[in-house]
Structures are given as structure tokens and as C-alpha cells.
C-alpha positions, -999 to +999 in steps of 0.1 A: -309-376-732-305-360-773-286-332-780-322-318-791-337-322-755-304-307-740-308-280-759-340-271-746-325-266-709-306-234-712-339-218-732-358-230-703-340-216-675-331-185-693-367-182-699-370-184-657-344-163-650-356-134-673-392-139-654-409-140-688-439-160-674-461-129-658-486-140-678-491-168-654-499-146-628-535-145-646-533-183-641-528-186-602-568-168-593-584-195-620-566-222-606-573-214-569-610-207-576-611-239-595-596-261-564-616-242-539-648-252-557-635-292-563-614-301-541-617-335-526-628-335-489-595-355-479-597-363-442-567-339-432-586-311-452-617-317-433-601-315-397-575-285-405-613-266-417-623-275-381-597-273-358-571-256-376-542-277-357-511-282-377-508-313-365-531-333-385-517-316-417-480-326-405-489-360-397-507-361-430-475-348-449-456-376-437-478-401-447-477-390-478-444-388-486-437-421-508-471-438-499-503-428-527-533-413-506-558-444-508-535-462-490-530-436-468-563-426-457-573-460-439-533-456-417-543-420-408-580-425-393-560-453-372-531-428-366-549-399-353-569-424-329-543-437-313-521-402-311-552-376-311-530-348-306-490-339-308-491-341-273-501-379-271-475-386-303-448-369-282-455-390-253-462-422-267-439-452-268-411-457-300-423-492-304-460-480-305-456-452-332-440-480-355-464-504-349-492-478-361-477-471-392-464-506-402-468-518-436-463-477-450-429-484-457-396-455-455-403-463-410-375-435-404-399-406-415-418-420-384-395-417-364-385-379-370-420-372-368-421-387-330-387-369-322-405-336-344-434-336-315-414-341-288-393-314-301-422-291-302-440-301-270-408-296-253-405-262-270-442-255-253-436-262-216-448-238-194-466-222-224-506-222-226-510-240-261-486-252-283-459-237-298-461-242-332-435-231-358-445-197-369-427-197-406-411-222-439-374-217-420-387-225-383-405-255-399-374-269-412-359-268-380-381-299-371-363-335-377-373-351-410-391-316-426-371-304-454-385-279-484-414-296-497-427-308-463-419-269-448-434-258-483-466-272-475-473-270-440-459-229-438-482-225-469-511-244-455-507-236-419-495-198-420-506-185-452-467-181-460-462-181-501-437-206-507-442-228-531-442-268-537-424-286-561-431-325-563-433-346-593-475-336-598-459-300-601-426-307-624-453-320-647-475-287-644-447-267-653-437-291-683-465-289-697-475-253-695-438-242-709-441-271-734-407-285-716-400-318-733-378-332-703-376-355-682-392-334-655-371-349-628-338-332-642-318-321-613-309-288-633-347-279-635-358-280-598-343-246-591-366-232-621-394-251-614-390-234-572-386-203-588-418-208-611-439-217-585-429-191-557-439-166-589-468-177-596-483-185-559-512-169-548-504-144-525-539-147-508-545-183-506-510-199-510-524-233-493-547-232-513-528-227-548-499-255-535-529-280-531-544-268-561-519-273-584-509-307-571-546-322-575-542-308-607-517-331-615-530-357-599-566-353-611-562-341-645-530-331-656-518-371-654-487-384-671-507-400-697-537-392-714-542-359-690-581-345-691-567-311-711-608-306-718-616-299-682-583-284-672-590-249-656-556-236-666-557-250-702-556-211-715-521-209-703-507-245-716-486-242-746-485-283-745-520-278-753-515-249-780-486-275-801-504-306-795-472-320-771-491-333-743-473-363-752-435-356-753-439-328-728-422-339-703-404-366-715-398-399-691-388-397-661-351-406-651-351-438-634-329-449-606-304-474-610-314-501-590-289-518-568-292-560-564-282-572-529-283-605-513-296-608-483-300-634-453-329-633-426-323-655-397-354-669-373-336-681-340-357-707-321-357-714-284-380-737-267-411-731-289-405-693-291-390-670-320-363-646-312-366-606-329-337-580-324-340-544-329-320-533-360-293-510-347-290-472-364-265-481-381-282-510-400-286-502-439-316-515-438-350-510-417-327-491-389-338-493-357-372-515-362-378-550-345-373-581-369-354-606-376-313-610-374-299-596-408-268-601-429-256-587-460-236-604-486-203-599-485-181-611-509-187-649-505-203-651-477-229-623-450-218-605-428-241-589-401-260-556-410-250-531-385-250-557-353-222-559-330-210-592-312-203-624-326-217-649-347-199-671-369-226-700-370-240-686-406-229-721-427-248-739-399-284-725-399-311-738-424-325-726-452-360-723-457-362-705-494-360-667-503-384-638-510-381-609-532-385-572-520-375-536-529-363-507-508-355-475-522-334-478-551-324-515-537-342-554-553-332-577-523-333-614-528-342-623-489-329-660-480-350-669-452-331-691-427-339-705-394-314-718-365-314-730-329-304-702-300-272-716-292-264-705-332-277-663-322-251-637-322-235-631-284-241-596-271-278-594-283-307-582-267-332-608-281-369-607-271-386-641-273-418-645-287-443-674-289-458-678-323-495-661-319-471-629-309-451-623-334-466-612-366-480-584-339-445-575-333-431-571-369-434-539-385-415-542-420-433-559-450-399-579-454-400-594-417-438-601-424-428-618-460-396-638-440-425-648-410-451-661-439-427-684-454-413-695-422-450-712-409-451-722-443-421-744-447-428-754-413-461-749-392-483-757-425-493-798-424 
């Protein structure tokens, strides 16, 4: 970052902190009229206008987190059919809830949300209907649901005015303070939650937290943003200096971490063996794939398994894939090995061939399986 863009931070949040923005207050009716009129009939809007049960806009949350909403869309139709109600989530199986979300990605959000809904049917015995969190701190109670997830299903769900702050709305604010940052600053998030819990609309706080959101992803876009059509456009001093441009600046980028490691398909008698990862795996925790190591040194060690195996030098390579986890690029060599090679004190489920893509849930298990009938099942 330059000294010049440093020195716009303490301006900024001095700016905040002496709440000289009340002239955004006239922005928050314009922008709620202008989402109420266009927003997009999104399939969790449509059922919380019907039913009015949080759960399809928590499920929807979830989803969302990480994962862009075209891809999401198809995953939640499937979803809510196979879980209709937190009731059915909270009963159903762990294996089943993974298998209905694979190929989303970040599987542990999944998980708290099935440990969320058995948390709040449990809550509920005895109890007519369900007992659903009645505020932004009860929410947060729930596993997985911190501020922004609580943000939008209090605001959403209970007409509580707390505001959300995700990237759409880091770039909102930017651009309407003419902020030329990179609007993931640590330092800012603070002003930007104070900003927004300002500015909500008392009235329709859902409403304003979707708004501004779709604003940013419909026309207040990182590049080229549609300043023409923008409803709050009056208030933008990006738009008054001609900054749309610079304000904000890049994002900051995660380092990106390069690990090595090994995937191992155990054969037995025509089948292929999967494990389930252990919690304390570093990667894809608690989901059924193949045996993992991590390189160590020279040589892999097992991710998180317990028990022995010391027949690594032994097994046979295949080839490798690439993939990316978080802030991790893997380079995946794909091995395969005979039983009697499997680590000892492992629960192994043996599967024969037509069964197991079924049975994976993480892209990289899928990636390791394709190359596997590749190199040899393909004449």
C-alpha cells in the first residue's frame, strides 16, 4: 500500500467515528424502494414470501457463503427436496447431508448447519412449532453462524437492524466515501459495520441488507459498475470525482500456500477402499475419500490418520492433479496399492467400481478417481 493510500485511512474512520454521513440516511428509503421494485425472484426469496420459515433463508446463507448464486440455485432445489424442513435436515444421516451438497466445496459449513438443526429441533421438543432464534446474538449461538450469517438471517427473518458487511458492501461504501483502498483492509471492517448499522432501514432492514448487496452485485461491480442506472448515484462521491476506478483499490490477496500431496486408492479383490478423513485432518475433515498424506520434509506423512503404514515407497504412481483449497495450490500425486500396503487400525469401506464416484464427495477425490480409470480401466 502508498503512503498516499495510508493516509486516507485515519480521514476515513475519523470521518465514521464523527458520524458525518447523516446525509446517507436520505440514501437507505431510495435504495430499499429501488430493490423492492427489482429484485430478482431468487428461489429462497420466493419461499420465505410464502412460508416465512427461516429455514430456507439459513440453508440458503450457507450455500452461499464461498459458492456464486448460479451455481447455487440448481444444489438448493436438490437440497430442500431431500431435507424439506429443519426437521428432516436434523434427522437425516451425516453421510446423506454431504452427499447433497458435494461438489460446493468449504463441506464443514455443512456440517454445522446439520449440527445447527439438530441444535434447534432439540431446543423445540415438547414445544408446538419450532423454536427459532428470536434475535442477531441468539442466532450466533448456532454452530457455523457468525456476524454476517446472524446479520442476515436476524435482519431477514426478524426485522432486527443489523447490518451486513461482505465484499458487495465494502465496495458500496468505497465508492460512496470515494475510499481508494483496498476494501478488504482489516482496519476498515469496523467502519464499514458501523456505516451500515447507520444507515439501515429501520423499517425494512431485510430488505436494505439485500438491497445493497444486489447492488453490488448488479450494478455497483468492481469494474465498469452501471453508475447510469444506480439508484443511490446522488449520494456517490466516486461518481461526483470521476474515481469509479481507483475507488476501492485491489483487493488484498492471500498468500497462497504450495503443498504436496499424496492420494492413495487401496485395491482388494476388484474393489476400491475409502476412509473417512478424521477431524483432525487438514484437509476435507471428516468426508469419505481416499487415504491422504502430506509432505513432510522428504517424504508424506498421513493427514490426521492414526495407525500404521510405512508401505508409502511401495505403492504406484499413477500421475498428479492440481487443486486449490482456501488459501492452499495442492499438487495431488495419485497413487494406487494393494490392501495388504493400507494403514492398520482403519475402518475401510470397500467399494466395487460402479459405487464409488456415488460415494465421493470432494472435487479432489472425484479428480484422483478420474485419473485412476484413466491410467487403468481406459483400453
Amino acid at each position: 500500500m502508498t503512503i498516499e493510500k495510508e493516509s486516507q485511512i485515519k480521514p476515513f474512520l475519523k470521518k465514521i467515528e464523527d458520524e458525518d454521513y447523516k446525509h446517507l440516511l436520505d440514501m437507505s428509503p431510495r435504495l430499499v424502494k429501488w430493490y423492492q421494485k427489482n429484485k430478482r425472484p431468487l428461489p429462497w426469496r420466493v419461499l420465505w414470501n410464502q412460508h416465512s420459515d427461516p429455514y430456507h433463508v439459513w440453508v440458503s446463507e450457507v450455500m452461499l457463503q464461498q459458492t456464486i448464486i448460479n451455481v447455487v440455485i440448481p444444489k438448493y432445489h436438490d437440497f430442500l427436496e431431500e431435507f424439506p424442513s429443519v426437521h428432516h435436515l436434523a434427522n437425516a444421516g451425516e453421510d446423506d447431508v454431504k452427499k447433497a451438497v458435494r461438489g460446493l466445496g468449504y463441506y464443514r459449513r455443512f456440517s454445522m448447519l446439520h449440527e445447527g438443526a439438530k441444535r434447534v429441533v432439540g431446543n423445540s421438543r415438547g414445544k408446538k412449532s419450532i423454536q427459532w432464534p428470536t434475535s442477531f446474538k441468539a442466532w450466533k449461538e448456532l454452530p457455523g453462524v457468525g456476524d454476517y450469517t446472524a446479520a442476515a438471517l436476524s435482519s431477514i427473518t426478524l426485522d432486527e437492524a443489523e447490518a451486513v458487511v461482505d465484499g458487495n458492501v465494502e465496495r458500496v461504501f468505497c465508492r460512496l466515501f470515494d475510499v481508494r483502498l483496498p476494501p478488504n483492509l482489516p482496519v476498515l471492517k469496523k467502519g464499514f459495520k458501523k456505516l451500515g448499522n447507520f444507515c439501515i432501514d429501520r423499517k425494512y432492514p431485510g430488505d436494505f441488507n439485500q438491497g445493497i448487496m444486489e447492488l453490488g452485485q448488479l450494478i455497483c461491480t468492481p469494474s465498469d459498475p452501471s453508475c447510469d442506472v444506480c439508484p443511490v448515484q446522488k449520494w456517490c462521491l466516486a461518481r461526483k470525482n470521476d474515481s469509479t476506478v481507483s475507488a476501492p483499490a485491489q483487493k488484498i490477496k492471500k498468500d497462497f500456500v504450495n503443498l504436496d500431496l499424496n492420494l492413495v486408492i487401496f485395491q482388494k479383490q476388484g474393489k476400491f477402499g475409502l476412509l473417512k478423513r478424521p477431524k483432525s485432518a487438514k484437509f476435507l475433515k471428516e468426508t469419505n475419500g481416499f487415504f491422504t498424506l502430506l509432505r513432510q520434509g522428504k517424504g508424506f506423512v498421513p493427514d490426521g490418520f492414526q495407525g500404521t503404514f510405512k508401505a508409502h515407497p511401495k505403492l504406484k504412481s499413477l500421475g498428479a492433479v492440481s487443486h486449490s483449497i482456501t488459501n492452499h495450490r495442492l499438487k495431488v500425486q495419485v497413487s494406487c496399492g494393494d490392501h495388504k500396503q493400507a494403514p492398520k487400525g482403519q475402518k475401510i469401506e470397500w467399494l466395487v467400481a460402479s459405487q464409488v464416484e456415488s460415494r465421493l464427495i470432494a472435487n479432489l477425490d472425484r479428480k484422483a478417481w478420474k485419473l485412476f480409470i484413466k491410467e487403468t480401466m481406459t483400453p
